[in-house]
Residue, then its C-alpha position, 0 to 999 in steps of 0.5 A: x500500500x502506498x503512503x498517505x500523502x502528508x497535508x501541508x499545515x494550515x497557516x493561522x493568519x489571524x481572526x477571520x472575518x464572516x460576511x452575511x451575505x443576506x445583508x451585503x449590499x450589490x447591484x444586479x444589474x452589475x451582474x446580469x445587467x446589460x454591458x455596455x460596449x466600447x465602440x472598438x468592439x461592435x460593427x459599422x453602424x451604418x447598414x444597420x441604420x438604415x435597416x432599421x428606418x426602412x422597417x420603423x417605416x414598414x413597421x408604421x405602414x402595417x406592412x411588417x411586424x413589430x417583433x421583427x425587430x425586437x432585438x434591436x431594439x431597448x424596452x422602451x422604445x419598444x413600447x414607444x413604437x407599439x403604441x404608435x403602430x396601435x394608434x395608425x391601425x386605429x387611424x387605417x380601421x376609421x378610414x377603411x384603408x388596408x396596409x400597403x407596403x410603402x414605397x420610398x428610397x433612402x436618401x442621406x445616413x448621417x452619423x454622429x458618435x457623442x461617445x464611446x460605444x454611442x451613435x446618433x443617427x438620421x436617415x433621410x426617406x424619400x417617399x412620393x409625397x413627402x420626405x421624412x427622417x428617422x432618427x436614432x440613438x444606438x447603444x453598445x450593449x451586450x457586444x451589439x447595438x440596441x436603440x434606445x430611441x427611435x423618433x419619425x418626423 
């Protein structure tokens, strides 16, 4: 039979101190949270811009769904762009009017970066009455940009 190998005593290194940790005080959000993310670490924002406007206005039309682009964009602007699609579907039913797919052409991306791991942008759409612009506000989160606002005027 082979020896037992021998344990390294335990050095005392004074009183210890116990932490109760139903009374620690930490944030969540430090741990399970969204992480932002430096602008060296996330892709051209531009593609995704104007994506992302084409939809919005799709979106609004009734010609595309609102979950469709959910994952790009934050909780609030979600809620925000689902109310104004209730209000258009309310607008479309008093008149009678069924969702048509808009026809239009992107027209000047303009993007700005205030900050690291932050783009504003606006995307001008030509449509055949009118011009509009989208503008948004991009986040790094998580590795990928979300909107945290969405504006149509």
């Amino acid at each position: 039979m082979s020896a037992i190998p021998a344990r390294a005593p335990e050095t005392y290194t004074g009183p210890t101190r116990r932490i109760n940790t139903r009374l620690a005080s930490y944030n969540d959000d430090d741990y399970f949270g969204h992480q932002p993310t430096g602008r060296d670490d996330l892709p051209d924002p531009t593609t995704l811009v104007e994506n992302l406007a084409r939809s919005v206005l799709e979106i609004i039309s009734g010609a595309r769904d609102l979950d469709q682009i959910a994952r790009w964009l934050s909780d609030d602007v979600y809620r925000h762009l689902a109310k104004r699609v209730q209000i258009a579907v309310r607008a479309r039913s008093a008149t009678g009017a069924p969702p048509v797919r808009p026809t239009f052409t992107l027209g000047r991306t303009i993007i700005t970066e205030p900050s690291d791991g932050v783009v504003e942008a606006v995307v001008l759409i030509h449509g055949r009455a009118r011009t509009r612009s989208v503008a948004f506000r991009l986040e790094g989160l998580d590795h990928r940009w979300r909107a945290t606002a969405v504006h149509v005027l």
